[in-house]
C-alpha positions as CSV (number, residue, x, y, z in Angstrom):
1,X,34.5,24.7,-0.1
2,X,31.2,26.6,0.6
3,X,29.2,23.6,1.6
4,X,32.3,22.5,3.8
5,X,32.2,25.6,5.5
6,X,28.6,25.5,6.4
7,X,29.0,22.4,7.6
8,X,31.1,23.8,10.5
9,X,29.7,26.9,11.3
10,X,25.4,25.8,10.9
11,X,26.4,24.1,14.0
12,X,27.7,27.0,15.6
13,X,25.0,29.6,14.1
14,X,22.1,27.8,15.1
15,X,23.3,25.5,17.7
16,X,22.2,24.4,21.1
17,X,23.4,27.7,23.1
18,X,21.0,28.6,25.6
19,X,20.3,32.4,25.7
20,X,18.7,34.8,27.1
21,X,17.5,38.8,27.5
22,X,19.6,40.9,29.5
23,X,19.3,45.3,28.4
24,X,17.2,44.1,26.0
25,X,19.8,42.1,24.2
26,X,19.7,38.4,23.6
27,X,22.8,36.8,25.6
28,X,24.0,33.9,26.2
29,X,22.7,32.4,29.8
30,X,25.7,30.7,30.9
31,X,27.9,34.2,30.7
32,X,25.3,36.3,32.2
33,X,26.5,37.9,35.6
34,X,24.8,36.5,38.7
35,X,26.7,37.5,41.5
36,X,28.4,40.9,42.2
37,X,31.9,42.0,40.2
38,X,34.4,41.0,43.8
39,X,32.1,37.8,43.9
40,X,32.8,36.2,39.9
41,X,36.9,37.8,40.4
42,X,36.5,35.5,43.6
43,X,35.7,32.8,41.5
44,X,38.0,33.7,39.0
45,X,40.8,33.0,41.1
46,X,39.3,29.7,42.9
47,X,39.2,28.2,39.5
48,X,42.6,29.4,38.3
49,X,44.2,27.2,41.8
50,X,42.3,24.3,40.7
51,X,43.1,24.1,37.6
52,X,39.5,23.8,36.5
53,X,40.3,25.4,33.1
54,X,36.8,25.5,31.5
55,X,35.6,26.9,34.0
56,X,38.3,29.6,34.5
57,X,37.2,30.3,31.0
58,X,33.6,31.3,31.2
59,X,33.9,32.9,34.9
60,X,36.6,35.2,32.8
61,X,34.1,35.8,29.9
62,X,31.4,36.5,32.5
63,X,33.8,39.7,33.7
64,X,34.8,40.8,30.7
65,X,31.3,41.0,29.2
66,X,29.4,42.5,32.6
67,X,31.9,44.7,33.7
68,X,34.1,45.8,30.8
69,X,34.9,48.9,32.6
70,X,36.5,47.7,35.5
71,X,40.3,46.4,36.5
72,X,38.8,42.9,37.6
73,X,38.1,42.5,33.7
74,X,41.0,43.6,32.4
75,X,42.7,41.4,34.6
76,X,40.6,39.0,33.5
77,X,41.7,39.3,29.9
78,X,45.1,37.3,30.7
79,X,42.9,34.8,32.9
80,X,41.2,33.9,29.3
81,X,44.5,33.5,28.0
82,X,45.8,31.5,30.0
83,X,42.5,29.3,30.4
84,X,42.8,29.0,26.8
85,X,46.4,28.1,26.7
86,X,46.0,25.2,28.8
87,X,43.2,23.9,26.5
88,X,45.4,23.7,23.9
89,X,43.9,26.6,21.8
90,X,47.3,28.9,21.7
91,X,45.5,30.9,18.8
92,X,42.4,32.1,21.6
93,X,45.4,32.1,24.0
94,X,47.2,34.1,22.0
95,X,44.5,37.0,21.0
96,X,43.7,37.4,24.8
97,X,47.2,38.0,25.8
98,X,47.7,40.8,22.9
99,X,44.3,42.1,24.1
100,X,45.7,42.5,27.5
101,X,49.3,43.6,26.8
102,X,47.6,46.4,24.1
103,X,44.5,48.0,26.2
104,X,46.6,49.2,29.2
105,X,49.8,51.0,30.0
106,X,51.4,48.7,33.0
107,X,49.7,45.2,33.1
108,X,49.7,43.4,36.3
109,X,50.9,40.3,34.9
110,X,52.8,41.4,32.1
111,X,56.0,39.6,32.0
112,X,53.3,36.2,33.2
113,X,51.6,37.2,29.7
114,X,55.3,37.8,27.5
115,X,56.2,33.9,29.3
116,X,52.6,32.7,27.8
117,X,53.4,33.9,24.4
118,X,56.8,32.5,24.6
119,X,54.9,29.1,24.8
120,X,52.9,29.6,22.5
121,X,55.2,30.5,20.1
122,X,57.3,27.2,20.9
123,X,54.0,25.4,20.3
124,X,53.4,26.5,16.8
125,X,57.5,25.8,16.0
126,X,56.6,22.1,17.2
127,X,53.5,21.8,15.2
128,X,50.4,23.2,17.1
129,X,47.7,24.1,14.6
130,X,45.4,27.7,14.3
131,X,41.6,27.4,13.4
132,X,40.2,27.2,10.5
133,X,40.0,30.8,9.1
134,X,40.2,32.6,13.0
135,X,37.2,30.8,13.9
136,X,37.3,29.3,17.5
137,X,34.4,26.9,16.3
138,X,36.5,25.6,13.4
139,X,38.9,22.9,13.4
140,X,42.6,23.7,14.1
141,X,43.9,22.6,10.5
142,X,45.6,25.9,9.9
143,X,50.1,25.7,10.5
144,X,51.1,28.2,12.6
145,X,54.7,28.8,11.2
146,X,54.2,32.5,10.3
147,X,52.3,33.2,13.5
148,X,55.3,31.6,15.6
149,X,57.7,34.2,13.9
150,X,55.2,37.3,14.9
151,X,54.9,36.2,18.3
152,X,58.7,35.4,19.3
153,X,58.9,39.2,17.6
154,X,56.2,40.6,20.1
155,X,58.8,38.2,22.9
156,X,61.7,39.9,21.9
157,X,60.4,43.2,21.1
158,X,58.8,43.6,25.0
159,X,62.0,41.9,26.6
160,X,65.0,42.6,24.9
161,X,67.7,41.6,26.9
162,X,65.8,39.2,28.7
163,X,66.3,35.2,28.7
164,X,63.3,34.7,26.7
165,X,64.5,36.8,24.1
166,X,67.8,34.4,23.5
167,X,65.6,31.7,23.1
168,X,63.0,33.9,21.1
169,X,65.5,34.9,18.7
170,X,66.7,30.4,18.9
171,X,63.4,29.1,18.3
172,X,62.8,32.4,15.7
173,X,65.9,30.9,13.7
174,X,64.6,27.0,13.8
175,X,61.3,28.3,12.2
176,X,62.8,29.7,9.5
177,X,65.1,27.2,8.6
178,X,62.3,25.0,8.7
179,X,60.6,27.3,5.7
180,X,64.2,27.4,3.7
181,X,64.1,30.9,4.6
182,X,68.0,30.7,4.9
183,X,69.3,34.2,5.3
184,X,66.8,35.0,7.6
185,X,67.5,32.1,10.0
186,X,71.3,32.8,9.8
187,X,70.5,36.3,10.5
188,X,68.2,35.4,14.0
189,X,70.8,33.6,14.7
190,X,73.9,36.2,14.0
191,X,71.3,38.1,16.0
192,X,71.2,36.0,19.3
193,X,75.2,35.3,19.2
194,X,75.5,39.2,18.8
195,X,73.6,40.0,21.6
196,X,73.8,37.2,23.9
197,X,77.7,36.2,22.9
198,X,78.2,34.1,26.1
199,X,74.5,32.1,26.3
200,X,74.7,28.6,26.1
201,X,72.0,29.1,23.1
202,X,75.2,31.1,21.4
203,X,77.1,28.4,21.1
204,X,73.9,26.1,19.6
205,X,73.6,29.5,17.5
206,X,76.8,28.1,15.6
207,X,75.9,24.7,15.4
208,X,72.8,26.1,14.0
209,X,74.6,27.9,11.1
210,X,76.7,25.6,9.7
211,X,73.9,23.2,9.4
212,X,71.7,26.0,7.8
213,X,74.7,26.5,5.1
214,X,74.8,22.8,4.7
215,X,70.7,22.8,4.1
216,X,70.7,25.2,1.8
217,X,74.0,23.4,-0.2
218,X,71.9,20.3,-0.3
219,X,68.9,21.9,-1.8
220,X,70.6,24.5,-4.2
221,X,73.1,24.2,-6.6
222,X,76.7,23.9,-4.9
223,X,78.2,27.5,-4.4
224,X,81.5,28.1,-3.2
225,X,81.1,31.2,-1.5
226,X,78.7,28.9,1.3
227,X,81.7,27.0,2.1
228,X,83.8,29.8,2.9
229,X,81.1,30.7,5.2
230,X,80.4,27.8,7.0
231,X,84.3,27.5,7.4
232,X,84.3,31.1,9.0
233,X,81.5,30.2,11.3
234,X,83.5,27.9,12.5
235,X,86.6,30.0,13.3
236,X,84.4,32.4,14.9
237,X,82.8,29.5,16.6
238,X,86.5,28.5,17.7
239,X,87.4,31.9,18.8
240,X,84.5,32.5,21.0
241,X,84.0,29.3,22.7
242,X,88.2,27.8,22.5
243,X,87.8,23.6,24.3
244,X,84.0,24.0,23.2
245,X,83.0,19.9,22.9
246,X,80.6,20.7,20.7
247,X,82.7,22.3,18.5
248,X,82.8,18.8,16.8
249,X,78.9,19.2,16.0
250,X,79.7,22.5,14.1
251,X,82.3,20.9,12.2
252,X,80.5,17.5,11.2
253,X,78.3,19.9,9.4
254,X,81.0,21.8,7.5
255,X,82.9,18.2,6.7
256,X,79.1,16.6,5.0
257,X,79.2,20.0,3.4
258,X,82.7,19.4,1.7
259,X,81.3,16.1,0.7
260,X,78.4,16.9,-0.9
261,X,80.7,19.4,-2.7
262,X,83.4,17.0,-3.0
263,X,80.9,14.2,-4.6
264,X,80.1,15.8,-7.6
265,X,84.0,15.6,-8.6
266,X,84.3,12.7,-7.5
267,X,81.9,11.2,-9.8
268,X,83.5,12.8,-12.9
269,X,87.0,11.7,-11.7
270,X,85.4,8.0,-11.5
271,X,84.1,8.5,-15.2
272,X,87.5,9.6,-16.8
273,X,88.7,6.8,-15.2
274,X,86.4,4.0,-16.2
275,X,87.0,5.7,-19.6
276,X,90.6,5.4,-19.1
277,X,91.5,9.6,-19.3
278,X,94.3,9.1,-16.3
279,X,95.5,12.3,-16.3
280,X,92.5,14.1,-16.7
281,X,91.2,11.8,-13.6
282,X,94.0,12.9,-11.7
283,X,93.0,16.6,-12.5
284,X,89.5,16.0,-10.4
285,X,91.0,13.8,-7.8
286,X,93.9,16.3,-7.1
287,X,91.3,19.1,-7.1
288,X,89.3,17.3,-4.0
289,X,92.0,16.6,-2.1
290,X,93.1,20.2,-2.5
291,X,89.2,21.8,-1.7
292,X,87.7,19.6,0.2
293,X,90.7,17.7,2.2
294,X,88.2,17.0,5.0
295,X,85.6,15.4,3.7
296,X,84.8,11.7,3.7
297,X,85.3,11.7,-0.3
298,X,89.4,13.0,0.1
299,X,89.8,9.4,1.9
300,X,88.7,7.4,-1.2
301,X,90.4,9.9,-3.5
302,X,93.5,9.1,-1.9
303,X,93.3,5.3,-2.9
304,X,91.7,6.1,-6.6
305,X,94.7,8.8,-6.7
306,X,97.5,6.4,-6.3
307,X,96.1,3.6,-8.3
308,X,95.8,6.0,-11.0
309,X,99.1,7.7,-10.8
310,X,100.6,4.1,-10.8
311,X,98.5,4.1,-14.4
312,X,100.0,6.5,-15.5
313,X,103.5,6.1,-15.0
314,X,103.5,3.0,-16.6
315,X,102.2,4.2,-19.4
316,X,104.9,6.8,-19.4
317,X,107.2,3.7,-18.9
318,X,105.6,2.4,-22.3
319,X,106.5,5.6,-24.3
């Protein structure tokens, strides 16, 4: 691990940078100041309209490092971030943006800066990667699940009843689900139907739910109590968006649910019958059609019921 390490950062350490003295400190040439502070925020700007997004990038490092005292480079903190963000490196993007939302009291671009970190957090849900250890020289090899959780936090934490935090709290919910974190991605989403009951991202929000409860059914061993659940989601569903067409989303969830509950009888119902145990295979189809009356398993236990009801009454014929 070591020797894979140095790999990367030799490279870095003792690479090809080209410095030089500046206060008696060795810096690098290309970020030393050359013109006056108005002159590089000039610049600044110039590159940011062009979209020239390396070089957006060291024009911003150039104020930040010669004139850390002044506005120009505390403006030029988000300028980073968003030079980085369009690079692709939402982990450099990100630090930048906290930098500039943290070291002053009313930033000039500070709901431009919460929209950024909105993004970024949507990158990590859909796979964008951190560095290698924080290291901006180092691969990005790192998932970012955790770190897309944090940052829709900071979203909705600096905007609470703003759009961004709907879909914070939405995107928030898709992450955890994606870790099996169950609760806590039913919860973001109770959350976002709580406070945003009429967004269109509410009613996903349900859809949301049920196929949480039916996630977690699939991967843990059957409970009952989820069902009930899932089938109250659905009332409340029902009750707060009546004619909803999706409705029939939410409830294709709760039906797969009743199956994969329903299958398990089903199975034992089949064996007492292959073994001949009618009545005790009547017990377990009865039972589905009973629980689970809407699942895809009730229509076959329908059939399997009469042909085994006919069984048994001619048997009690026989007596």
């Amino acid at each position: 691990m070591k020797k894979a390490l140095l790999f990367f950062l030799v490279p870095t350490l003792c690479g090809f940078a080209d410095f030089t003295l500046k206060d008696g400190k060795l810096v690098e040439r290309e970020y030393v100041a050359t013109q006056s502070v108005q002159e590089h925020y000039g610049n600044l700007i110039g590159f940011l309209e062009r979209g020239e997004w390396k070089r957006l990038e060291q024009e911003a490092t150039i104020l930040i490092r010669n004139f850390p005292n002044t506005s120009f480079s505390r403006d030029a903190t988000y300028f980073l971030g968003v030079a980085y963000f369009n690079q692709d490196d939402y982990e450099m993007a990100n630090i930048q943006l906290t930098d500039y939302l943290t070291r002053q009291a009313t930033p000039s671009y500070f709901e431009e800066a919460i929209q950024y970190k909105f993004e970024i957090a949507e990158k990590f849900r859909h796979g964008a990667r951190k560095h290698i250890m924080g290291f901006k020289s180092l691969p990005k090899w790192m998932p970012a699940g955790s770190e897309a959780i944090t940052v829709y936090d900071e979203v909705i934490s600096a905007l609470p009843n703003h759009e961004l935090a709907a879909k914070s709290h939405y995107g928030k919910a898709g992450v955890q689900a994606t870790n099996e974190d169950y609760r806590a991605a039913i919860e973001s989403y109770q959350t976002l139907i709580r406070r945003f009951p009429k967004h269109p991202l509410a009613i996903e929000s349900y859809i949301g739910i049920g196929e949480v409860y039916l996630q977690q059914s699939q991967k843990e061993f059957p409970d009952p109590d989820l069902l009930d659940l899932a089938a109250l989601n659905l009332r409340k569903f029902q009750t707060s968006f009546p004619g909803e067409e999706k409705y029939a989303t939410a409830h294709d969830s709760y039906v797969r649910m009743q199956d994969h509950y329903a299958s398990g009888l089903y199975e034992t119902a089949r064996f007492y019958e292959r073994t001949k145990k009618w009545g005790a295979a009547k017990i377990y189809y009865t039972k589905i059609l009973g629980s689970y009356p809407d699942s895809f398993v009730a229509k076959k236990c329908r059939n399997r019921l009469q042909v085994v009801e006919t069984k048994l009454a001619y048997f009690e014929s026989k007596k």
